[in-house]
C-alpha positions in Angstrom: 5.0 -34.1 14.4 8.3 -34.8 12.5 8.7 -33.0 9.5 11.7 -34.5 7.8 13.3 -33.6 4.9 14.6 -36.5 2.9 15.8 -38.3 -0.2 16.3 -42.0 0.1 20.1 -41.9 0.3 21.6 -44.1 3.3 21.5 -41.3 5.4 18.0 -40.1 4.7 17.2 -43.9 5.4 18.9 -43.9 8.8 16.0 -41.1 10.0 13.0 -43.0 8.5 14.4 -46.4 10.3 14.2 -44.4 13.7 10.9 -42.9 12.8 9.6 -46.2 11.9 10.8 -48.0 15.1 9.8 -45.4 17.3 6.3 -45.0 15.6 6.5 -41.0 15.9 4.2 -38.9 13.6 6.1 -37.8 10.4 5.6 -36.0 7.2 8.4 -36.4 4.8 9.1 -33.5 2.4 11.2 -35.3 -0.9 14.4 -32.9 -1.3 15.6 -34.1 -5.1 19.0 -33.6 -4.8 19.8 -33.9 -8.6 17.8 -31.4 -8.7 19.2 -28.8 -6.4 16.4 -29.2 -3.8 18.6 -28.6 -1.2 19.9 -24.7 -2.4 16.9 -23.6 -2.0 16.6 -20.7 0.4 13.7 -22.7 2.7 15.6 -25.7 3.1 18.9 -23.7 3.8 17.4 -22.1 6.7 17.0 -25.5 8.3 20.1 -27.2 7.2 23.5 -24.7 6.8 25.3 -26.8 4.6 22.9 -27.5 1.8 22.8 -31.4 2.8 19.3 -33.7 3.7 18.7 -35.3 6.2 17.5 -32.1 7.8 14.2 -32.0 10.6 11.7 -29.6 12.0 9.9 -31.2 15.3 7.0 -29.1 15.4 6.4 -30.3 19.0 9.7 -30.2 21.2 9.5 -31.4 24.5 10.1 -28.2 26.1 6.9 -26.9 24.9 8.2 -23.6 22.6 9.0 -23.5 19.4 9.5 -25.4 16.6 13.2 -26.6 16.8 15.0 -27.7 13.7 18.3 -30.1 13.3 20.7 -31.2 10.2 23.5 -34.0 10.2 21.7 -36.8 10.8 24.2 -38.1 13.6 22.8 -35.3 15.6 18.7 -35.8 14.3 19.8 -39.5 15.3 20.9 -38.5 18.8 17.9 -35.8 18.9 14.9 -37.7 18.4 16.7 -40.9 21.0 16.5 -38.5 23.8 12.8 -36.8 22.7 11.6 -40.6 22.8 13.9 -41.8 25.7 14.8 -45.1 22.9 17.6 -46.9 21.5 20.0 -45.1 23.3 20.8 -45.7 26.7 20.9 -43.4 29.8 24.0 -44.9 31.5 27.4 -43.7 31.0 28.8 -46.5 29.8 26.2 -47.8 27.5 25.4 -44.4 26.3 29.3 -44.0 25.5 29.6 -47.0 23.4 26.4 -46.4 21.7 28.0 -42.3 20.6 31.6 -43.8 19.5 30.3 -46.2 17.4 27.6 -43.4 15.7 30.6 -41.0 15.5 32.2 -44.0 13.9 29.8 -43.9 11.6 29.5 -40.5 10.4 32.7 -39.8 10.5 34.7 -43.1 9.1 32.0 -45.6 7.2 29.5 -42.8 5.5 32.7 -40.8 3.8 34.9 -43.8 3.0 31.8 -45.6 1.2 30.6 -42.2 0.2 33.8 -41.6 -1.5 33.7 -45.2 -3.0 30.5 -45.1 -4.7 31.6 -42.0 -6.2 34.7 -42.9 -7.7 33.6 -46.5 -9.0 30.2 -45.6 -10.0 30.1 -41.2 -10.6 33.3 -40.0 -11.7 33.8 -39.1 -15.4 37.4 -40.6 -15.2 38.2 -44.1 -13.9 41.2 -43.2 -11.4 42.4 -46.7 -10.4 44.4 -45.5 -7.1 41.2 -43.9 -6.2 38.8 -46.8 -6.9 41.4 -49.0 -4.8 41.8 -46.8 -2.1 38.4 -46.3 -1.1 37.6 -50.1 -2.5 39.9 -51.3 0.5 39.0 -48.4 2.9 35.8 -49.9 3.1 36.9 -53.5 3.1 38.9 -52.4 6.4 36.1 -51.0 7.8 33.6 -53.6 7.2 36.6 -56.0 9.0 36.4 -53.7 12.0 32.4 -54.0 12.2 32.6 -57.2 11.4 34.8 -57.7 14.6 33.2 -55.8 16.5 29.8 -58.1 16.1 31.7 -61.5 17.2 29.8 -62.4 20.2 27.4 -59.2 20.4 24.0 -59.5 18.9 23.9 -55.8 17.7 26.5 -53.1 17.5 26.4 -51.6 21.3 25.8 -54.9 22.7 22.4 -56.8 22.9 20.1 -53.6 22.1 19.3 -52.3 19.2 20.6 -48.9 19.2 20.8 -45.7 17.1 24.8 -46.9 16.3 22.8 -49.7 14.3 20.4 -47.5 12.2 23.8 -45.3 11.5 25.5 -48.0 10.4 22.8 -50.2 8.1 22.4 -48.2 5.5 25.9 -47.7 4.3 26.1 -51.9 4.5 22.5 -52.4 1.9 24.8 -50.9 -0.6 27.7 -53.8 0.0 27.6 -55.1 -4.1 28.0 -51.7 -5.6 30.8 -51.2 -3.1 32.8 -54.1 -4.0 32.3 -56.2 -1.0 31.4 -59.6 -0.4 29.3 -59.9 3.0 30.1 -63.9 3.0 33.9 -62.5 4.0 32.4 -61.1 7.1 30.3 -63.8 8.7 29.3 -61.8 12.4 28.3 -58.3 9.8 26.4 -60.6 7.6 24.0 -62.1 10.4 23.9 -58.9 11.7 22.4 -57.1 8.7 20.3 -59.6 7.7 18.5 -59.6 11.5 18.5 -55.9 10.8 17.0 -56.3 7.5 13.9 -58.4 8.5 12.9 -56.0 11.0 9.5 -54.7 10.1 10.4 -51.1 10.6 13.5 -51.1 8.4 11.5 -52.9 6.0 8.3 -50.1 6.1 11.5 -47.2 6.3 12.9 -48.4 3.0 9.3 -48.6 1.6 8.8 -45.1 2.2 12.0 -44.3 -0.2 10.2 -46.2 -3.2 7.7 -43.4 -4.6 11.3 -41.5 -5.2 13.7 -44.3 -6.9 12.5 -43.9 -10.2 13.9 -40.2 -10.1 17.8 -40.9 -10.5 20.4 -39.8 -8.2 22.6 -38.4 -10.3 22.1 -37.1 -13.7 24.1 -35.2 -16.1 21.9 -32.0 -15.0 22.6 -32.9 -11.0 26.3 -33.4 -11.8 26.6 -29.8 -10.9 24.6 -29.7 -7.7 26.4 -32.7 -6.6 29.8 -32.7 -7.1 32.4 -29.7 -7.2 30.6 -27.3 -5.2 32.7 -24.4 -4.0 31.3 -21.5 -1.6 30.8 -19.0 -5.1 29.0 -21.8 -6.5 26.9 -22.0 -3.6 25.8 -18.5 -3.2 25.4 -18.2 -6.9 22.7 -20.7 -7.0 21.0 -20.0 -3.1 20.2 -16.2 -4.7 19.5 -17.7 -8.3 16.5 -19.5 -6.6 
């Protein structure tokens, strides 16, 4: 069994597509993070940095204990080699698969993370910040967009863990700013990617928790600003 611990942001959505695909057992446990969910001292003992996706497999394949993982580029990579799925065993294919997942987590999640904070969160419209990160993600959206000419899904013609990195930052694509008809190759790719029944039961799963905003003028503080002091402050508070 999968415990996961999860919020129906795109990266909480990455684990439940997996889940979904894969069909393994899960329990999801709903960490508001508006709320401060994630300070709390049970949840820090599973994920370090006081950020969900975070997951407990109560059933590892070596047999012993209960093994837990946060980042979900790593649960990602985790749970493909407990199932032996969507990533694959040769070098090369294997290779691809990881540079285009670190590609994710470390060029795509921040950039759109940083643009749906300054066009939609920030108290202050900052105009060289909205355009940075506005055009940031254009550019990257060009380079997926490339990269899909000719290649059914992101590593080639398998659907792979890169693809379930990658989705969720695209459902997004309005409140970013983008226009998906500019990139013709990323559009026919998310829509395929959309239809699947396992993305569609994943993002189904997220539904009992939308009417709970994000952000609120209360989650302000456990979102954005954080320092280490703050951090401790609350993780003893609680």
């Amino acid at each position: 069994m999968i415990e996961l611990y999860y919020w129906p942001t795109p990266n909480g959505h990455k684990i439940t597509m997996f889940l979904e695909e894969a069909a393994l057992p899960y329990t999801i446990h709903p960490i508001n993070i508006s709320a401060g969910d994630q300070f709390k001292p049970e949840f820090l003992a599973i994920s370090p940095n006081n950020r969900m996706p975070a997951i407990v497999d109560t059933e590892p394949a070596e047999g012993a204990e209960p093994i837990s993982v946060f980042e979900s580029g790593a649960i990602l990579v985790y749970l493909a080699e407990k199932t032996g799925q969507f990533l694959p065993e040769d070098l090369r294919g294997r290779k691809t698969v990881l540079e285009w997942l670190f590609w994710q987590v470390g060029g795509l999640g921040p950039m759109a993370g940083q643009n749906h904070h300054f066009i939609q969160y920030a108290p202050e419209r900052i105009p060289y910040a909205m355009d940075r990160y506005v055009n940031e993600t254009n550019r990257l959206y060009g380079v997926l967009d490339r990269r899909l000419e000719g290649r059914t899904f992101i590593a080639g013609e398998a659907y792979t863990i890169a693809d379930m990195a990658c989705y969720p930052w695209i459902v997004p694509w309005e409140r970013q700013q983008q226009n998906l008809d500019d990139f013709p190759n990323l559009r026919r790719w998310f829509d395929a990617i959309g239809s699947r029944p396992a993305t569609q039961r994943a993002y189904a799963k997220g539904e009992p928790y939308r009417n709970r905003p994000t952000v609120t003028e209360e989650g302000r503080k456990f979102l954005f600003g954080q320092t280490a002091a703050s951090v401790r402050s609350q993780t003893q508070s609680r």
